[in-house]
Structure formats: structure tokens, C-alpha cells
C-alpha positions as CSV (number, residue, x, y, z in Angstrom):
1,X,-16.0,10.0,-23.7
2,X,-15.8,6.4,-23.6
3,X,-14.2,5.0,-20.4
4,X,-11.5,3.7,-22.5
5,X,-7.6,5.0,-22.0
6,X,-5.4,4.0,-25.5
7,X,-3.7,0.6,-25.1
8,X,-0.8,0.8,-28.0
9,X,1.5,4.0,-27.5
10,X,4.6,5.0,-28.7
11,X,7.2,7.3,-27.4
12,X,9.1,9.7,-29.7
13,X,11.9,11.8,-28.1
14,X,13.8,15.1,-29.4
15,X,15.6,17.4,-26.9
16,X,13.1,20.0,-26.9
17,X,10.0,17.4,-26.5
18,X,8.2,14.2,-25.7
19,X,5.6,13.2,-28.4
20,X,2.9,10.0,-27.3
21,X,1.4,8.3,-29.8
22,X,-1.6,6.7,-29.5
23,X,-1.3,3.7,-32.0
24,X,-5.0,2.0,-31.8
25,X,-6.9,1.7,-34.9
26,X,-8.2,4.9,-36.0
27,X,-6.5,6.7,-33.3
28,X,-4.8,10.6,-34.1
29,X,-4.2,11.7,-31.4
30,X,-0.9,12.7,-29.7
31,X,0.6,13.8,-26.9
32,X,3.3,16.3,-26.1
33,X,4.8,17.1,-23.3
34,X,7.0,20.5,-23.8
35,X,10.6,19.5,-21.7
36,X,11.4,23.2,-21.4
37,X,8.1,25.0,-20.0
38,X,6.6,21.3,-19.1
39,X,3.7,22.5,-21.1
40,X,1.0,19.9,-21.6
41,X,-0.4,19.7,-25.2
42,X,-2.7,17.4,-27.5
43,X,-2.1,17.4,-31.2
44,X,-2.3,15.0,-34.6
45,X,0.4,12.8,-35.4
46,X,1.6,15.0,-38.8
47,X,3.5,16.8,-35.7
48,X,6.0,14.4,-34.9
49,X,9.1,15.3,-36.6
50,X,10.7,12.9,-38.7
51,X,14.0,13.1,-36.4
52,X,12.8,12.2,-33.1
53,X,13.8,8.8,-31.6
54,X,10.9,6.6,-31.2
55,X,10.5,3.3,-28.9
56,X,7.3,1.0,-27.3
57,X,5.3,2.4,-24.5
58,X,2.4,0.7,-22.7
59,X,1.1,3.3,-20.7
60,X,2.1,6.9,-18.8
61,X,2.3,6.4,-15.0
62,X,2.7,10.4,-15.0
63,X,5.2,12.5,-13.7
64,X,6.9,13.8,-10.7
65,X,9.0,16.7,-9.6
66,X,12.2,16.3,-8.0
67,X,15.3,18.3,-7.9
68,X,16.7,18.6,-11.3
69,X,13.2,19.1,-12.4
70,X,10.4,17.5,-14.3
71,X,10.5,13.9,-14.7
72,X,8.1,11.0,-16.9
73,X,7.4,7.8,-15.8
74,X,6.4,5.6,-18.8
75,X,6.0,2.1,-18.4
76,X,8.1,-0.1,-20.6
77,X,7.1,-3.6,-20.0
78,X,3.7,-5.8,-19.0
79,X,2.7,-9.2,-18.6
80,X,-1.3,-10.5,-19.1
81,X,-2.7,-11.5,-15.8
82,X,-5.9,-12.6,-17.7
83,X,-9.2,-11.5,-19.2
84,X,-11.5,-10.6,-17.1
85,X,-15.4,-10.6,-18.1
86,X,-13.5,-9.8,-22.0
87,X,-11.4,-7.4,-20.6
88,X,-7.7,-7.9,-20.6
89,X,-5.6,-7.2,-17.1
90,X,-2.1,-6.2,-17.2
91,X,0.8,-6.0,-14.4
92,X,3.0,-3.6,-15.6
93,X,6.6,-5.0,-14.7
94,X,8.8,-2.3,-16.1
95,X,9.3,1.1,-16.1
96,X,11.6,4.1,-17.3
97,X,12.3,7.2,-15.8
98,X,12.7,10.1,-18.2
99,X,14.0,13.4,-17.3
100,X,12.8,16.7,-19.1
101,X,16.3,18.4,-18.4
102,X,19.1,17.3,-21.2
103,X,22.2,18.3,-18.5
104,X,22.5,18.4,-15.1
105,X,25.0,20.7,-14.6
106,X,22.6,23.4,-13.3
107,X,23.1,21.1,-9.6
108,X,25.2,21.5,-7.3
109,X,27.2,18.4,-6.0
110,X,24.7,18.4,-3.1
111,X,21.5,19.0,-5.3
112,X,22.6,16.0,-7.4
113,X,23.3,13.6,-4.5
114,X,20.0,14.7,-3.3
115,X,18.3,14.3,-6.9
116,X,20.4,10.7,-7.3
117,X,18.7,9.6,-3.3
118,X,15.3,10.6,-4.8
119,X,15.5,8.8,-7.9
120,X,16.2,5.4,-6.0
121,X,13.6,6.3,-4.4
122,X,11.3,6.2,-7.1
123,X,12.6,3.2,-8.5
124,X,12.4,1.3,-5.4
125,X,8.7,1.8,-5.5
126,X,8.5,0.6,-9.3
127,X,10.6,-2.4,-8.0
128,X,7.9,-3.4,-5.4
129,X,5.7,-6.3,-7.3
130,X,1.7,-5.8,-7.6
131,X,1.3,-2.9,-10.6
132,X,-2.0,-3.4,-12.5
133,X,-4.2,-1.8,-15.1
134,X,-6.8,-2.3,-17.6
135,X,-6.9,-0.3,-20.5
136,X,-11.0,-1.1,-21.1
137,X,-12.1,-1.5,-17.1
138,X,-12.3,0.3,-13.9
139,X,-10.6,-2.0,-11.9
140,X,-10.8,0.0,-8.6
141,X,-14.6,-0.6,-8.2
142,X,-16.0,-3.5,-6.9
143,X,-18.8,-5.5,-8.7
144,X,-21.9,-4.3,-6.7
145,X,-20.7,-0.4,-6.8
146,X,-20.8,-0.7,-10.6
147,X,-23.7,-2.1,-11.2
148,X,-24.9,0.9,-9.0
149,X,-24.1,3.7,-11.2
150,X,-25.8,6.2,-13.6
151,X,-25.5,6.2,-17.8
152,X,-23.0,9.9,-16.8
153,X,-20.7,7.8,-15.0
154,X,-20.2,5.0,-17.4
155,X,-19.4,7.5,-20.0
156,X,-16.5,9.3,-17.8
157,X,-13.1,8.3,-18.3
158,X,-11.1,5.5,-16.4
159,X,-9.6,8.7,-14.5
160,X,-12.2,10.7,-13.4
161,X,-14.5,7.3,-12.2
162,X,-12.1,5.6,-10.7
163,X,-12.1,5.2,-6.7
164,X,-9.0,7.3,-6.1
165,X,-8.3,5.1,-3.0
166,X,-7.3,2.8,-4.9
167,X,-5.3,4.6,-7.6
168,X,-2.1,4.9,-6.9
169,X,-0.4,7.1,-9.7
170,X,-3.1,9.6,-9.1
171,X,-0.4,12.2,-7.7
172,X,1.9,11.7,-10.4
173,X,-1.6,12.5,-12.9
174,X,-2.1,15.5,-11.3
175,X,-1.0,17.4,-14.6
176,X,-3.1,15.1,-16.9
177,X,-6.0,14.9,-14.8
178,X,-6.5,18.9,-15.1
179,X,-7.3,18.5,-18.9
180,X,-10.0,16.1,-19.6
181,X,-9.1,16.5,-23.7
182,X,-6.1,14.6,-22.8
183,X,-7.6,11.9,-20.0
184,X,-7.8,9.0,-22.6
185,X,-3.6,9.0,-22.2
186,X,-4.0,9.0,-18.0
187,X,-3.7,5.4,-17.2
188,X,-5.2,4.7,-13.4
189,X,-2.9,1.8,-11.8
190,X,-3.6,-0.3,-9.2
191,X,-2.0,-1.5,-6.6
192,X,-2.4,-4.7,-4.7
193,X,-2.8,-8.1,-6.3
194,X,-4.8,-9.8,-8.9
195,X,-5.4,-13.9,-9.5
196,X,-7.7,-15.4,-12.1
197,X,-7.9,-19.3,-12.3
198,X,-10.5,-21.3,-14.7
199,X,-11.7,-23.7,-12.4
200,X,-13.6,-26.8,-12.9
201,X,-16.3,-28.7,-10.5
202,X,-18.8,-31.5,-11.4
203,X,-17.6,-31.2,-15.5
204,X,-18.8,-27.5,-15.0
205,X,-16.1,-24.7,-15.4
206,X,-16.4,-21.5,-13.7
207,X,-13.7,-18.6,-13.1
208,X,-12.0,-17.7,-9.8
209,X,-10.5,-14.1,-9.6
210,X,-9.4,-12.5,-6.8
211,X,-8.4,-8.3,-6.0
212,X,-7.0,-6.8,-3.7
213,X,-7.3,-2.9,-3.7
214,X,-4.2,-1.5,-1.4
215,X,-5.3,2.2,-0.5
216,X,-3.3,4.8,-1.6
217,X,-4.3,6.9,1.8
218,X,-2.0,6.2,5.0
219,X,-0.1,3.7,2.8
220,X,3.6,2.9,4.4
221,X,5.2,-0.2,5.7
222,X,5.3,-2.4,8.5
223,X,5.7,-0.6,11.8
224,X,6.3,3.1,10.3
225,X,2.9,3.8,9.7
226,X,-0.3,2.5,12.3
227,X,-3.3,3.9,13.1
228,X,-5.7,6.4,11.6
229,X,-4.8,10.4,10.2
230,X,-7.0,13.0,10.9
231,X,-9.4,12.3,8.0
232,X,-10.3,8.7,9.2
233,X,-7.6,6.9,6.7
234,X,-6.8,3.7,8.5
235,X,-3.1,2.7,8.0
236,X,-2.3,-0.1,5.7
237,X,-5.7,-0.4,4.0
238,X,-6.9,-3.1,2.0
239,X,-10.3,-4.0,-0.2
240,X,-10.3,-7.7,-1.2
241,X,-12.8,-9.0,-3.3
242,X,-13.4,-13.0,-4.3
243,X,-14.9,-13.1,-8.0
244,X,-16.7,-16.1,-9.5
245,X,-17.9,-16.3,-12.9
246,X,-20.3,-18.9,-14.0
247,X,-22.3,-18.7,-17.1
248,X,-22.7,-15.2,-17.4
249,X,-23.5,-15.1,-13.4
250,X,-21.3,-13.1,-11.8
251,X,-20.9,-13.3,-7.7
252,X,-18.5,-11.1,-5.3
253,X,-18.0,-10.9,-1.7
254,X,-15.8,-8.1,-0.4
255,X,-13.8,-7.8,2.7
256,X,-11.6,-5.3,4.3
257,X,-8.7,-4.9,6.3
258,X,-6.6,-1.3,7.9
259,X,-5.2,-0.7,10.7
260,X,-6.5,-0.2,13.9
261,X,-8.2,3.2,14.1
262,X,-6.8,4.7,16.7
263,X,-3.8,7.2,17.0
264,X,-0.9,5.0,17.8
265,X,2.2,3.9,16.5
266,X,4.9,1.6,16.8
267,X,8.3,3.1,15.8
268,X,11.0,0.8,15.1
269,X,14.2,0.2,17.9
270,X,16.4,-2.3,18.6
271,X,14.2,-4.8,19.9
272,X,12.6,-7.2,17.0
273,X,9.2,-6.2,17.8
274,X,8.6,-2.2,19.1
275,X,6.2,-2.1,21.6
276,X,3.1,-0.2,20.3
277,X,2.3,3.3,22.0
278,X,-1.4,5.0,22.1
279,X,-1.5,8.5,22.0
280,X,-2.4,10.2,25.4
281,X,-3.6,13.1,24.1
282,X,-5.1,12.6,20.9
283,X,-8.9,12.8,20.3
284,X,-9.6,9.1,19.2
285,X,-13.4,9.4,18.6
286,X,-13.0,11.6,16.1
287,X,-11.2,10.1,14.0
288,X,-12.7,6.7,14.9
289,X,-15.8,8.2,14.2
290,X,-14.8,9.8,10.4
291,X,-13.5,6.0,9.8
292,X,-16.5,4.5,10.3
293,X,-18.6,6.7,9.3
294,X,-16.8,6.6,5.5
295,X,-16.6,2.6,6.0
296,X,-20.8,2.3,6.7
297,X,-21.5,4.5,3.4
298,X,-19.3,2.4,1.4
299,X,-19.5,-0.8,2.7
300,X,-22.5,-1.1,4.9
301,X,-22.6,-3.2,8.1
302,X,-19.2,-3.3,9.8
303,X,-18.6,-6.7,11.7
304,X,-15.3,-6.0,13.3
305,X,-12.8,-9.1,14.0
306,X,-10.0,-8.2,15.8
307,X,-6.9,-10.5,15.8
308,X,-4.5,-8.8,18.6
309,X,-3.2,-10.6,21.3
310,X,-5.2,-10.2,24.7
311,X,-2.3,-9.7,26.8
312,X,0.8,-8.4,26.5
313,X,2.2,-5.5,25.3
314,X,-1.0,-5.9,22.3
315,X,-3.3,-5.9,25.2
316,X,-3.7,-2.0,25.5
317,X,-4.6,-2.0,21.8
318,X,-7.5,-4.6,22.3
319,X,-9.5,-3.1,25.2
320,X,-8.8,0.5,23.7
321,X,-10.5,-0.7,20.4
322,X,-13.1,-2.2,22.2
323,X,-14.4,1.0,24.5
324,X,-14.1,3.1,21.5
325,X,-17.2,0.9,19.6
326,X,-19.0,0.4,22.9
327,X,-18.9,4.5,23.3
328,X,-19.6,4.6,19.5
329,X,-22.8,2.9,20.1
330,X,-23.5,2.0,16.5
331,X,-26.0,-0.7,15.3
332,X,-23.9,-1.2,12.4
333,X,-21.0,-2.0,13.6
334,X,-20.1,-5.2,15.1
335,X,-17.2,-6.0,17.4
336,X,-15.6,-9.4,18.0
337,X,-12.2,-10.1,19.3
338,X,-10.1,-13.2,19.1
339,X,-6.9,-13.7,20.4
340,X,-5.5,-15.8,17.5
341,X,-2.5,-16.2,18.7
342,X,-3.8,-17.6,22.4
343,X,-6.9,-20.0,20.7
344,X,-4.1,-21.4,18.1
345,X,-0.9,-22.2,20.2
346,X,0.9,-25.2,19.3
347,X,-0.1,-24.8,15.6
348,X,-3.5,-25.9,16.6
349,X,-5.1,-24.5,13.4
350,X,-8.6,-26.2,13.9
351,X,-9.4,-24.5,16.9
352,X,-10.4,-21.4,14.1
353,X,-13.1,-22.8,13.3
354,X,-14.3,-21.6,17.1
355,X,-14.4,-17.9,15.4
356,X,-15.8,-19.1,11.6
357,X,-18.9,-20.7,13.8
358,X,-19.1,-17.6,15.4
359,X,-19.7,-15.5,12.9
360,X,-21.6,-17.6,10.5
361,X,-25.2,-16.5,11.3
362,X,-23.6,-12.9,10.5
363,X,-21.8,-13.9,7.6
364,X,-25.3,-15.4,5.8
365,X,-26.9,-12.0,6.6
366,X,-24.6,-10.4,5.2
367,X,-24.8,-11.8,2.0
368,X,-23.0,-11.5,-1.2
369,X,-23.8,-9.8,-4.8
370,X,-25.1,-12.0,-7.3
371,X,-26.1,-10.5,-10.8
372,X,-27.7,-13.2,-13.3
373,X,-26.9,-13.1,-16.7
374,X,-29.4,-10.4,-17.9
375,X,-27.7,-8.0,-15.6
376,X,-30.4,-8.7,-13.2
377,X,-29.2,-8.3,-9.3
378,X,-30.2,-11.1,-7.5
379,X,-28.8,-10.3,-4.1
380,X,-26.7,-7.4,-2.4
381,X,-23.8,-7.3,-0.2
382,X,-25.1,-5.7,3.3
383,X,-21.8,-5.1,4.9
384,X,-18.2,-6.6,5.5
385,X,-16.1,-8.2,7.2
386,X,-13.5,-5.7,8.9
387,X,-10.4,-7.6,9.8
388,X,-7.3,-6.5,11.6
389,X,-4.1,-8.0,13.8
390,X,-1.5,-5.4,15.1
391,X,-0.1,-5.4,10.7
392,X,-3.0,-6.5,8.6
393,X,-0.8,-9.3,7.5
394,X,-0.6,-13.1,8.1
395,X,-3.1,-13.4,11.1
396,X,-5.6,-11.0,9.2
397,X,-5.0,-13.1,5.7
398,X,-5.9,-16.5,7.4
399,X,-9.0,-15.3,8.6
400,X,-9.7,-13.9,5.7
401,X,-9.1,-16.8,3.8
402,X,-11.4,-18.7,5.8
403,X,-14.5,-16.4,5.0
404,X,-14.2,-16.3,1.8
405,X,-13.5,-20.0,0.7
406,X,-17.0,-20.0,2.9
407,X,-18.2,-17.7,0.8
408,X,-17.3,-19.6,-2.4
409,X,-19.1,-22.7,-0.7
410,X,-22.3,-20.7,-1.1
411,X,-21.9,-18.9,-4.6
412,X,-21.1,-22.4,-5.9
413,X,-23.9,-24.3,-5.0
414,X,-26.6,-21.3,-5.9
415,X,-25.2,-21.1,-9.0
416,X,-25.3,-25.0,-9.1
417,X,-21.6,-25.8,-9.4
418,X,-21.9,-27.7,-6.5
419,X,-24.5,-30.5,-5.8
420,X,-26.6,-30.3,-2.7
421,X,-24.8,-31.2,0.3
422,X,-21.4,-31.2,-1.6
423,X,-18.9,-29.8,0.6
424,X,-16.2,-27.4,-1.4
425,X,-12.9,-29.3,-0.8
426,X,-9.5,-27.4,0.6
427,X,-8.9,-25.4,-2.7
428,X,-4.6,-24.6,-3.2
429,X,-5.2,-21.2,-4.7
430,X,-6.5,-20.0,-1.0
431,X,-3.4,-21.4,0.7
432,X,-2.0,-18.3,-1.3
433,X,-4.8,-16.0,-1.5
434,X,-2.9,-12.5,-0.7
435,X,0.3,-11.6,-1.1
436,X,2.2,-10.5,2.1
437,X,3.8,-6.9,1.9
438,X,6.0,-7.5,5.1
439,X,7.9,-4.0,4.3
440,X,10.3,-3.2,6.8
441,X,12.5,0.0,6.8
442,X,12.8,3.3,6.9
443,X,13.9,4.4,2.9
444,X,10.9,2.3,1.9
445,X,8.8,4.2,3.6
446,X,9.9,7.8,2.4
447,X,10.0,6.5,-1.2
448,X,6.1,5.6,-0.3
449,X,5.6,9.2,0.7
450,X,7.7,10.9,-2.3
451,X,5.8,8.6,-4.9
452,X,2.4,9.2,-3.3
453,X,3.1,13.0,-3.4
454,X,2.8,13.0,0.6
455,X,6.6,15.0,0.3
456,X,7.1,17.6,-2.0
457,X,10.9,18.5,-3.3
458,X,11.7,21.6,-3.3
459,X,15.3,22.2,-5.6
460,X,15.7,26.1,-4.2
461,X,15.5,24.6,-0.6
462,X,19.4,25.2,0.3
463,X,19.0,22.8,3.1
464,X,19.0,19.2,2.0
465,X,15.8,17.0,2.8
466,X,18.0,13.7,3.2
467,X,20.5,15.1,5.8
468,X,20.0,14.6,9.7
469,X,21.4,16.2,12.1
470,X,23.9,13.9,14.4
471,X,22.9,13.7,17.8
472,X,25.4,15.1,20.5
473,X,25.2,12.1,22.4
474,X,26.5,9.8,19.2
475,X,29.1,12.0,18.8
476,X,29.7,12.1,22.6
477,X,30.0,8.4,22.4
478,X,34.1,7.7,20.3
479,X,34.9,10.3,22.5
480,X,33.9,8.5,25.8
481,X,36.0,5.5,23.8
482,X,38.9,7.1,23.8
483,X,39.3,8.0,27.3
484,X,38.5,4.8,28.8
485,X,40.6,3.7,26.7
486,X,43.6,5.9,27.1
487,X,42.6,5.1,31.2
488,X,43.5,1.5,30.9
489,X,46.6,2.8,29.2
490,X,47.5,4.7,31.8
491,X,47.3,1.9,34.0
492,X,49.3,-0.6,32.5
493,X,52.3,2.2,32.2
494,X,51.5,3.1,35.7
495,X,51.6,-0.5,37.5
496,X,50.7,-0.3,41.1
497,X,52.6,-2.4,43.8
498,X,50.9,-5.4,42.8
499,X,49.0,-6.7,39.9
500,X,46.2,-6.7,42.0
501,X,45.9,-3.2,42.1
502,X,46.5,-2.9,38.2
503,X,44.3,-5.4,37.4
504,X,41.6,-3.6,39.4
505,X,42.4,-0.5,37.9
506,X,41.7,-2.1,34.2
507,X,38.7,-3.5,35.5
508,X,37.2,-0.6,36.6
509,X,37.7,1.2,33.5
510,X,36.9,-1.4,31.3
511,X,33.2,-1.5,33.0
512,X,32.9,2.0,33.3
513,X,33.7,2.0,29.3
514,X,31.5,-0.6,28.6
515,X,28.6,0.9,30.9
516,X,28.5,4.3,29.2
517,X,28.4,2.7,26.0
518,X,25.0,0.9,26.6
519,X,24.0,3.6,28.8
520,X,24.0,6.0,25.7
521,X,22.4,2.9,23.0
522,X,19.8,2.7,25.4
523,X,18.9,6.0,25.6
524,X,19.2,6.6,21.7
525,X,17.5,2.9,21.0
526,X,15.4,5.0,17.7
527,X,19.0,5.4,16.0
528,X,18.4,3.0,13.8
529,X,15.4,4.6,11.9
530,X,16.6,5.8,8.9
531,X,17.2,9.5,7.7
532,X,14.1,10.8,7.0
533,X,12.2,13.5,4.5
534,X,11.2,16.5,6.0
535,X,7.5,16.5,5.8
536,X,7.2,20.1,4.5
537,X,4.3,20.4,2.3
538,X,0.7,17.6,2.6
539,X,-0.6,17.2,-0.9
540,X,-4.4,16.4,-0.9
């Protein structure tokens, strides 16, 4: 089987099924999904009937249960990113929702509130910008792991090679992915963000392309999800890798950045930023361990640079990270901490070339890949860069920035782009090099879990998922209200001898009023999380 998927579809509708088309040249084959018993089924295209109404598609995302049942997630629209080594790239910028059930009157009113919340949900995902595919390349694999594979694995399908870190509709596959006959319709996306520019240096053109590979393991949003699981997954994880082309050369250096991996979180209050809490009784070196262990067989060497403040409430964070690689007592892994915030004050920006120098001699022996045009590897990556600040955004993408226009510096002039002792000038396009996905509340993050398949939804489940119990002490709270209130009444009906008395009177129950009010905010700070899913059932 060619590690193809079908590029032109077309979806043809009846009530009792869904028929995909595949529409390439010479293709036959179609799809059909059964909307009664969801049956899965592959067929010719003499079985479409005549009747059924028939529209576009440019790929299957998959589908997902919720609770009126079944649901398919086509997507509807795409815009070309570029071509990449003759391979078109796609961002898919539109998609439909289609339920198997023709009525919904088999909910109740509570079911179908609960079914409307999860569809949001969905779509709120779909909203969220940074969707890619190739229908002719295995985009979740960097250049060095694919020149490193056998004549079996180039002949599996875009599904069953891909890295399933990085694919992120690989839950809502779960029903194609069981029959391989079908695979060449399972469409692995991406998530993350792609850039190609041509580029020209010295009359000599060369292409710049940039990934970034967001892993579909621990994903979540800023401040709901930190740390590591129990398998090693780091929070928030992200493989980045800088692509130059140049005359059939081909060039990649790869960097990383996750969470730190530790057991900790940060949950979000009424303060702007939550004050990050370790866990007291959690094992950390195991899971350290299962992180880095995973990150040396993929990656190699591990030079670690950590961002975090070195005082402060980021402080804790910093030395705990740092004991738990001195007890590891690896030789390959690296740990190097700068306290960006600290050695930059005053938006003194140049003072980060104090860490770049730093790690330069590591930097050169760790290398790059470089393939020549005969397919010949030149030179391999040895390890990465492992960076991280408390959310893996804008402290970590500077830094990040910076080793890889270095990077760039060197690829060029091997490849002779650049003449000797040519310096690469600031290049724009790095300025913008990663796209920030400051996330930042609660339904987000539960429309993360329901998409990635982390929550299940379960329509006999008489209890619904989306509903929280109040809290006595909010409902404690009008009550507490009323009778200050009705106190200072009281008061003013009941004047003492003198105003004095009456004014202290409304004084004192005005404080008292006010005092129990921030009393009971303080002590129910986490009210403003929002309602979440009940976290009934893991799906591996």
C-alpha cells in the first residue's frame, strides 16, 4: 500500500447513509459509513444511488461519539501552505459536523443541552488556527527519522507510519484505523504550525520551511495543564524543526520544548498569575525518568535550558528541576538554567547572547542532518535542545529563535549560500517563527480533552457531565447579604439617641457585611475555573 491517502473526495448523503468518494484518477473506491448501525464499509462507486445529495470534501477528520450519537467530521475547506520537496501542504480551515441521527427527539431536554455544550465544544477546537495535512507525505516525522527507515515502512500508510504524537485526529480514527482496506481515506492531521519561504542569498535561492509538531499527549492550555502524567508525557509539548532546501541538499535541526517534568500544577484563581504548586507526594523520578528516557531514544543528547525565574514564586520550580537531573545522573543530559527574565530587565535583549555563547561549543556537537542530493547523509543530528519557561511560550520561542537562526548560519555556508565569513543578517521571518497558543480558560480546555478522546460521553449516564454542584458557601453568601442588609435597616428604623449611635450601628454592619463577603471569595478563590467534564473513562 502506497503511503498515499486520496486527495479529491466527495460526500454523498441519503438518510440511511454516508457514501465517500474517492475522485483521483483511476480511483473506485468508496466509502460508506452505515448512519443506523455505524457500520464501516468499502465498496465501488456503481453503489451510490442516484438520489443521494452530493457536495466537495477534502478529507475525513473521523468521528466522534457524543450524546445523540455518532457524528462525522469532514473537512470542507483548505488553503496551500506550499510544496514541500513536490509535495503539496494543506491547512484545512473548515469543517462540518455531520450527525448519523436524522431527529433528535430521542433526548431529553437535558441530553440535548448536554449534546448542544459538547458540540461547541468540538467546534471550538476546529476554530483554533494551525490544522495541516499532506495527502502524499508524513508530515509528523522529522527529516533524519525518515531517512532512517526500512523499504516496510515506506510502504505503510500515512496512518499506520505516522508518529502518533503528533497526530491529532488519531482518536476520532479509531474506527478507520481498525481496517487497513479502508486506511487510504484516514487522513493524519497535524497540529502546530507550518511556514515555507523561497529565500534568496548571493543570487542563490534556497527554501526556508519551518514545523512545529504540537503533541497530542498532555495537550491543554495555559495554566490548566503543567507538568508530566504518569507515562512521562510532558505538558504542552512541542517538536520544531528549521528546514532548508538548497539544490537537492536538504538540512534540518530539531528542537524541543514541554513542560517542566515534574508533577505540579498551576490552577487558575483570581490573581493574574496562580502561583505554581509541586506535588508533596508524588514520585517525581519516575516520571522524570520515563520522560527522558523516551526523549534520549528519540532525540539523543538532551541539553536542558531552563528559562524560569530564580526567585520568586518560579524559584521552587528551578532548584526542583535541577536536583532531579543531578540525582538522574545522566551523561546525556545536560542542564543549564537562565533566569531570562533577571539577565534581560529593562528590555536589555543583548545580554542573551550571554546564554547563545554558552551553549555554542554544545550546539556545534550537536550538529545537524544534512543529506546531499543522492540521498547520501552527510551528518546526523546527536541531540536537542530542550527548552522550557513556566508555559513553553514567549521566553521559550526567543531562545529558540536564537538557536536556530544559528543554525541556519551554518547550513548556509556548508551548503555555500553564504560566503566565508559572511554573517547571516537579522532574517524577519524569525521575528515570527512560532505561533503563540496563549490559551486561557477552562471550556477550552475540556473541548481539548473531548476532541482528543481523553473524555468519553456517555448518553445513558442520567447525570449530566456539564453540571457542578454549587458550593454551600456560594449559596451561603446572598444569604449573608440579606441580613446585613436587613441589619442596617433595622437601624435606621430604630435610631438611637443620637446619630452617633446610628451611624455606628450602620458602620458596623456594613463592615461586618463587607468582611464576610471577602472572607468567603477568599476561601473559594478557584470559583472561577469553569464547569468541568467528569474524567470518567482514559482512552489510550
Amino acid at each position: 500500500m502506497a503511503a498515499t491517502t486520496y486527495e479529491r473526495l466527495k460526500l454523498h448523503t441519503t438518510p440511511e447513509k454516508f457514501y465517500v468518494e474517492a475522485c483521483d484518477d483511476g480511483a473506485d473506491d468508496v466509502l460508506i459509513i452505515d448512519r443506523v448501525s455505524t457500520e464501516v464499509t468499502l465498496s465501488v462507486k456503481k453503489d451510490i444511488p442516484p438520489s443521494a445529495v452530493t457536495r466537495p470534501i477534502f478529507g475525513i477528520l473521523g468521528t466522534i461519539h457524543l450524546v445523540a450519537g455518532n457524528y462525522l467530521i469532514v473537512i470542507t475547506k483548505k488553503k496551500k501552505i506550499g510544496e514541500f520537496f513536490n509535495h503539496v501542504i494543506w491547512k484545512a480551515t473548515d469543517f462540518d459536523v455531520l450527525s448519523y441521527k436524522k431527529t433528535m427527539l430521542h433526548l431529553t431536554d437535558i441530553q440535548l443541552q448536554d449534546n448542544k455544550t459538547f458540540l461547541a465544544m468540538i467546534n471550538h477546537v476546529l476554530s483554533v488556527d494551525g490544522f495541516y495535512f499532506s495527502t502524499t507525505y508524513d508530515l509528523t516525522h522529522t527529516l533524519q527519522r525518515l531517512s532512517n527507515t526500512s523499504p516496510e515502512f515506506q510502504e505503510m500508510s500515512l496512518l499506520e507510519r505516522a508518529d502518533q504524537r503528533f497526530v491529532w485526529n488519531g482518536h476520532l480514527l479509531r474506527e478507520l484505523s481498525a481496517q487497513p482496506e479502508v486506511h487510504r481515506f484516514a487522513l493524519p492531521v497535524l497540529h502546530g504550525f507550518i511556514t515555507m519561504h523561497s529565500c534568496s542569498i548571493n543570487g542563490k535561492y534556497f527554501d526556508w520551511i519551518l514545523i512545529s509538531r504540537r503533541s497530542c499527549f498532555r495537550a491543554g492550555v495555559r495554566y490548566y495543564v503543567r507538568g508530566i502524567d504518569s507515562e512521562g508525557h510532558a505538558a504542552n509539548f512541542v517538536e520544531t524543526e528549521q528546514i532548508v532546501h538548497y539544490n537537492g541538499s536538504r538540512a534540518s535541526f530539531v528542537q524541543t520544548r514541554g513542560s517542566i517534568p515534574l508533577y505540579w500544577s498551576q490552577r487558575p484563581n483570581l490573581k493574574y498569575k496562580p502561583r505554581p504548586l509541586i506535588n508533596k507526594v508524588a514520585n517525581h523520578m519516575d516520571g522524570f525518568q520515563r520522560h527522558f528516557d523516551s526523549q534520549v531514544i528519540i532525540y539523543g543528547r538532551q541539553i536542558i535550558i531552563n528559562l524560569v525565574n530564580q526567585k520568586g514564586s518560579e524559584k521552587p520550580l528551578e532548584q526542583a528541576f535541577a536536583t532531579m537531573v543531578s540525582s538522574l545522573a545522566s551523561g546525556m543530559i545536560r542542564y543549564i538554567a537562565f533566569d531570562f527574565h533577571k539577565e534581560c530587565k529593562n528590555m536589555r535583549w543583548d545580554r542573551l547572547s550571554i546564554l547563545v555563547d554558552q551553549v555554542a561549543e554544545m550546539q556545534d556537537e550537536l550538529s545537524y542532518f544534512l543529506v546531499d542530493p543522492a540521498g547520501k547523509v552527510l551528518t546526523n543530528q546527536e541531540g536537542v535542545f530542550r527548552s522550557n519557561c513556566m508555559d513553553c511560550l514567549d521566553r521559550t520561542n526567543v531562545i529558540q529563535s536564537l538557536l536556530a537562526r544559528r543554525s541556519l548560519q551554518a547550513q548556509l555556508q556548508r551548503l555555500g549560500v553564504l560566503h566565508v565569513g559572511q554573517k547571516l543578517e537579522e532574517q524577519d521571518e524569525f521575528e515570527k517563527i512560532y505561533k503563540n497558543d496563549n490559551f486561557s480558560d477552562g471550556f477550552r480546555q475540556d473541548s481539548i480533552d473531548l476532541f482528543l478522546g481523553n473524555y468519553s460521553v456517555d448518553e445513558l449516564d442520567s447525570h449530566s457531565p456539564l453540571s457542578v454542584p454549587r458550593d454551600l458557601k456560594f449559596l451561603a453568601l446572598p444569604i449573608i447579604m440579606v441580613v446585613a442588609f436587613s441589619m442596617c435597616i433595622i437601624c435606621l428604623l430604630m435610631a438611637g439617641d443620637t446619630w452617633t449611635e446610628t451611624l455606628a450601628y450602620v458602620l458596623f454592619w456594613g463592615v461586618a457585611s463587607i468582611g464576610t463577603f471577602f472572607i468567603i471569595l477568599y476561601n473559594g478563590k478557584d470559583f472561577v475555573d469553569a464547569p468541568r467534564l467528569v474524567q470518567k473513562e482514559k482512552i489510550d
